[in-house]
N, C-alpha and C positions, 0 to 999 in steps of 0.2 A: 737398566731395561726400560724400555718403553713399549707401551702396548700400540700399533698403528698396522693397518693393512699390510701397507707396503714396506714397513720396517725396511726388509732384509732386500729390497723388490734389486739393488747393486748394491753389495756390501763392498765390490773390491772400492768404491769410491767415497773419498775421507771427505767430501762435501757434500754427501747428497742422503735423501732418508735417515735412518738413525742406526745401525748395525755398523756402516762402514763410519760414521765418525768418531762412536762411540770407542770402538776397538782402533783406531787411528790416534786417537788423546789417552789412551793407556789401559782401557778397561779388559781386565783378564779373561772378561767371557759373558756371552749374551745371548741372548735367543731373540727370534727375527721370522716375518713369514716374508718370503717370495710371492707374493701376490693374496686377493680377499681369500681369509679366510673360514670368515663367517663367527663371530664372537665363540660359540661353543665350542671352537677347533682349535683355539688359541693355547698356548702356554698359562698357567696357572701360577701366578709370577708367587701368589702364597706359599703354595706347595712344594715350587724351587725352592726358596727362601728358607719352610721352616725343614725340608729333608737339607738342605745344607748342614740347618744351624745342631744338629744331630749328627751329623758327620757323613752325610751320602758325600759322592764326588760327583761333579758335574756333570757329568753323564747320566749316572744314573738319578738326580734330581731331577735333569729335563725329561727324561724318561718316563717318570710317575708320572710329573705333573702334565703331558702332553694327552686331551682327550684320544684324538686319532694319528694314525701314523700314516708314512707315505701321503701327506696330503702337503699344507702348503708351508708348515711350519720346520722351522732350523735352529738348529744350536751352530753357535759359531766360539770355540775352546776347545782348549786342550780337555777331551773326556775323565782325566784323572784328578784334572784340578780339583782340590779339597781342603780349602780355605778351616775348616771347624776338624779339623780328626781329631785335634785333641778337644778334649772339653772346655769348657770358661773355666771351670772352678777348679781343673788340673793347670791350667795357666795362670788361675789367678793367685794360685798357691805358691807357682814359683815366680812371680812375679813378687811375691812378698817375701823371698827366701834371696832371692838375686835378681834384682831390676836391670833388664836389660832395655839401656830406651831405642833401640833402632825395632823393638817388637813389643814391651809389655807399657807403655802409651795405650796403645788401640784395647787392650786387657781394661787397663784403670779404667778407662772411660767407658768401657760396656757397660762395668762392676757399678760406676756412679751413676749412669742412665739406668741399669738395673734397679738398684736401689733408691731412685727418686719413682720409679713408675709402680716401682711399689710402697708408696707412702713413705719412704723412710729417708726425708729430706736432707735430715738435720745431720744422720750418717755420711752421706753421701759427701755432704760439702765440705764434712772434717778431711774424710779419705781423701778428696780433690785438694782443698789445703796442704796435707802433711806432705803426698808425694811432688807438690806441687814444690814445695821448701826445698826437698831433698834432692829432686829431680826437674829442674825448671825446665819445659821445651814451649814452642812456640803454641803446637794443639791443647795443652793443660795450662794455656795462659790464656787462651782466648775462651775454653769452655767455664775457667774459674773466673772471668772476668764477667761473661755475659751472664752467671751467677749471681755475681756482687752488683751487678749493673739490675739484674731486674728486680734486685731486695733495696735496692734505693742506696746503695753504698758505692755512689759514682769515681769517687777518690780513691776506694781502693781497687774499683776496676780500670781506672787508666792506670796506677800501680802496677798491676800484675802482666798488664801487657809494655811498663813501660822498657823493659830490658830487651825485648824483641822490637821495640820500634825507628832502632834504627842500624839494618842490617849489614853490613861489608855483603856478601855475596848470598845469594839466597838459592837454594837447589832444585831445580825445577822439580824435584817431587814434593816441595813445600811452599809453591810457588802459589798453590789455591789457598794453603792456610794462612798468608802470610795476605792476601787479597781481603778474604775475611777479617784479619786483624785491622787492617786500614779501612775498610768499611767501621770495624764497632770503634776505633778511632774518631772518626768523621764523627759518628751519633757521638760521644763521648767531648765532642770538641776539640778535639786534637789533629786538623787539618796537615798544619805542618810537619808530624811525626809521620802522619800517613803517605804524606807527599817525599818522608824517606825512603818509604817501603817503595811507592810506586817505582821512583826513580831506577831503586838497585834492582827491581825486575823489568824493566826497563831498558837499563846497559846492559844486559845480560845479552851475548850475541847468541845463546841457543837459545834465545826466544822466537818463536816462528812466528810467520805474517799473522796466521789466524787468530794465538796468542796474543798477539802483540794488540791487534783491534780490541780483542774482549779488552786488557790492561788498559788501552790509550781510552776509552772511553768511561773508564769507572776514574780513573786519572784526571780527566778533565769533566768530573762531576764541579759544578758553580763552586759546591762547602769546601774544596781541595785547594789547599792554596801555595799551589809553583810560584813562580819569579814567574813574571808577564813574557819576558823575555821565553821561558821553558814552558807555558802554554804555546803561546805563538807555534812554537817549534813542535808539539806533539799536535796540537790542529794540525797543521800540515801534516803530516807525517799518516797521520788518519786519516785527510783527505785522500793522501796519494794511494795508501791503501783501498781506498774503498772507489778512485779511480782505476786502480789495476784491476781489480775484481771486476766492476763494470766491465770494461774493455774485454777482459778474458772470455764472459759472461757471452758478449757481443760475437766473440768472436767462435766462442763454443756451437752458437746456437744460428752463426752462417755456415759454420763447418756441416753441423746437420743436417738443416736444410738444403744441403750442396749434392750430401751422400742422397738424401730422400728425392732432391729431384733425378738426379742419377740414377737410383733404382726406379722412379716410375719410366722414365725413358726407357730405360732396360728392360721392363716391363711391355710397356708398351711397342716398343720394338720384338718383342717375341710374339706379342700377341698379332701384330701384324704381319707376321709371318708364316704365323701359325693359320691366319684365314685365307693366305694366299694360295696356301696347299690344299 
C-alpha cells in the first residue's frame, strides 16, 4: 500500500501510479483513491493492518478503517481475502507439530520478529537456528544470516546463505528473496556467488522486461563481479530496454496529443457551428 493522491487515479495500467503496478507484480490486494482526497478521507493503512491481523477479511478491514464513503477512496481485491483467520499461535503450533515449508516459513519468522521485538533475543535466534538446521530455505538463510552478520559473526553468515548461492532454477515467486540474498552477498564480499544468483534469474525466460531492468541493474552494481564479456552483454541489454521504453514513451505521448488535438478540432468545429445558427 502506498498513501498518494492519485494512487488508484488508472489502476487498469501496470505502469503508471501505484494501485495498477502494484496488483500487476502480484499484490493480492490494496486500496487506492481516484483522485484528492484530502488526507482525513484516506484509508487508515493502521487499522487495515491491525483488523486484518485479528482475522477481519478485506473488505471489511477497508471498511472500518475508511473515514468517509462514496468519496474518492477504493479497495481494489477479492472482499473475502483473509490472510490471518487462523491465529499466529494456532499456526505456530502446528507449525511445531508438522512443518510444512510451502506455508509455515512466513509462521517462524513472524514467531522470531515477534520474539526479538519483545526483548527476547537470545530465544529468537535459537528458534531461527534449530528450524533453520531441520528445515533449510532460502527466506530462513538470509534472515539467520543477516542476524549473524549484525552480531559480527561474518563467517557464519556467508555459511548460512552459502547452500542457496548458487541456484539451478529459481521460481519467480522467490525471485525477490534470492535478489536479497545477492545483495547481503555483495556486503558480505562474496560478489561472485551473487553474480550466480544474478545470472540464474537472468536466463529465466519468464522474466519480464520490467523485472529484468530492476535485476540488470542491481547485476551491474561496480562490487558484482560477471566475466567483462557478461557485463558488456547485460549493459546492453539495459540499454535496449530502457531505449524501448523511451520510444514507447515517445510514442504514447504523440498518440495523445494526436487524440487531444483532434478533440479540440472537434470541438471547435461544433462550436462554430453552433454560432452560425
Amino acid at each position: 500500500m502506498h498513501l498518494h493522491s492519485s494512487s488508484a487515479a488508472r489502476p487498469h495500467l501496470s505502469q503508471h501510479h501505484w494501485v495498477g503496478p502494484l496488483i500487476a507484480r502480484g499484490a493480492s490486494a490494496t486500496v487506492g483513491n481516484v483522485y484528492e482526497p484530502y488526507l482525513t478521507a484516506t484509508h487508515h493503512f493502521d487499522i487495515i493492518f491491525k483488523a486484518l491481523l485479528i482475522g477481519y477479511n478485506f473488505g471489511d478491514a477497508t471498511h472500518v478503517a475508511l473515514p468517509y464513503l462514496s468519496w474518492q477512496a477504493a479497495a481494489f481485491g477479492d472482499p473475502l481475502y483473509q490472510p490471518f483467520k487462523v491465529s499466529h499461535d494456532v499456526m505456530l503450533k502446528a507449525a511445531k507439530q508438522h512443518y510444512d515449508p510451502a506455508h509455515d516459513e512466513a509462521v517462524i519468522l513472524r514467531e522470531v520478529n515477534r520474539l526479538e521485538s519483545g526483548g527476547f533475543k537470545f530465544s529468537a535466534m535459537d528458534m531461527l537456528e534449530k528450524v533453520f538446521a531441520q528445515h533449510p530455505s532460502p527466506a530462513l538463510s538470509l534472515a539467520l544470516s543477516e542476524r549473524l552478520a549484525a552480531d559480527g559473526s561474518e563467517a557464519k553468515a556467508r555459511a548460512a546463505l552459502r547452500r542457496f548461492a548458487q541456484p539451478r532454477r529459481v521460481e519467480p515467486q522467490q525471485w525477490a528473496v534470492y535478489r536479497e540474498i545477492a545483495a547481503k552477498l555483495i556486503e558480505l564480499d562474496q560478489p561472485i556467488s551473487a553474480v550466480e544468483i544474478y545470472r540464474s534469474i537472468l536466463d529465466d525466460g519468464r522474466l519480464n522486461r520490467s523485472y529484468r531492468k530492476v535485476v540488470l541493474k542491481e547485476a551491474l552494481n561496480p562490487r558484482v563481479g560477471p566475466t567483462p564479456e557478461e557485463r558488456t552483454a547485460w549493459r546492453e541489454t539495459l540499454d535496449g530496454i530502457i531505449e524501448q521504453e523511451r520510444i514507447e514513451k515517445e510514442r504514447a505521448a504523440a498518440a495523445k496529443a494526436e487524440r487531444e488535438a483532434a478533440k479540440a478540432k472537434e470541438e471547435a468545429a461544433k462550436k462554430a457551428a453552433s454560432s452560425e445558427k
